[in-house]
C-alpha positions in Angstrom: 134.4 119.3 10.3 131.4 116.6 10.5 127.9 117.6 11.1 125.5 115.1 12.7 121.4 115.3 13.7 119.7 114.8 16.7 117.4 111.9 15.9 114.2 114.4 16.5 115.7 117.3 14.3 116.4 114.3 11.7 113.0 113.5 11.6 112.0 117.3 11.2 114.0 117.6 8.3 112.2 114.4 6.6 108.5 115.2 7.4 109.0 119.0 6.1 110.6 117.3 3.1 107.8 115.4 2.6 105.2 118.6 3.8 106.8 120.6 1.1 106.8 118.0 -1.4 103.0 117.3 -0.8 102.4 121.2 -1.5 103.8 121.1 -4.9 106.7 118.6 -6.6 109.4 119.6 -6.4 109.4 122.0 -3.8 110.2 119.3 -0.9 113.7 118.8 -3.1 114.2 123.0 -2.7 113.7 123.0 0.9 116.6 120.3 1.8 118.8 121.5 -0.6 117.7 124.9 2.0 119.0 123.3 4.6 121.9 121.6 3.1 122.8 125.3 2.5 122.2 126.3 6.3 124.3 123.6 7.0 127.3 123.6 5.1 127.6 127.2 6.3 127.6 126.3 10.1 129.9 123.8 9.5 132.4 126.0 7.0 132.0 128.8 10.0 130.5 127.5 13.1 130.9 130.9 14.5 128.5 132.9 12.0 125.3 131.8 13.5 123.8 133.9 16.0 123.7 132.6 19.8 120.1 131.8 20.8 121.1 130.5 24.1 125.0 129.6 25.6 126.1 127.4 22.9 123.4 126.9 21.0 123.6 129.0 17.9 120.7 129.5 14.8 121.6 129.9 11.1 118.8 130.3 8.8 117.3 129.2 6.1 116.7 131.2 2.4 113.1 131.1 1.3 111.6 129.1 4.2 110.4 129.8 7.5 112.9 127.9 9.3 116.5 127.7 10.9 118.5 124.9 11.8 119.9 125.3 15.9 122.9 123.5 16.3 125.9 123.5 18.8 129.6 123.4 18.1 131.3 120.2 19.4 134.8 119.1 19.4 135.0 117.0 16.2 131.6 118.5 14.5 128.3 120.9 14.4 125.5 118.3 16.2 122.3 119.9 14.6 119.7 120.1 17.9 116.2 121.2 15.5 115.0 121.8 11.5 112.9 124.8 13.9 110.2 126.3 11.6 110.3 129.9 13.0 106.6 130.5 13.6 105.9 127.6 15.9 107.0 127.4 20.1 110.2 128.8 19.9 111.9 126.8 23.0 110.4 123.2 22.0 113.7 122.3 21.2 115.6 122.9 24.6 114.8 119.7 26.5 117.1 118.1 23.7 120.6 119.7 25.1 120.7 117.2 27.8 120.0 114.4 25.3 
């Protein structure tokens, strides 16, 4: 199975790249390879991350304050938000009609 962003949840995952990266080098490079991780395990078993709402499920991330929400579609996981988990938790909603 594929995996594929939404172009808004794309552009999370750059500018905390880049966030992390400004903090200390190095650590931007940790972070994606984070979510890398979060991903390969929603696409290896799409069923492991817990439901947040009806088919939008959450796995999350090792040493960072952040998930990846993502729903399971036919030919691949479409990644809806890189959500950093202290921030409005339902931002992210509009996107499931987009």
């Amino acid at each position: 199975m594929m995996f594929d962003f939404h172009p808004e949840a794309e552009e999370e995952f750059v500018e905390a790249v880049s966030y992390y990266e400004s903090c200390d080098i190095g650590l931007g490079l940790d972070f994606a390879r984070e979510i890398h991780t979060a991903i390969r395990n929603a696409v290896e078993y799409p069923a492991m991350g817990a439901e947040m709402e009806k088919g939008i499920r959450r796995s999350l991330v090792h040493r960072f304050p952040f998930g990846i929400l993502y729903s399971i579609q036919p030919d691949r996981i479409f990644i809806l938000s890189v959500m950093h988990l202290h921030r409005e938790p339902d931002y992210w909603k509009q996107r499931i009609k987009t």
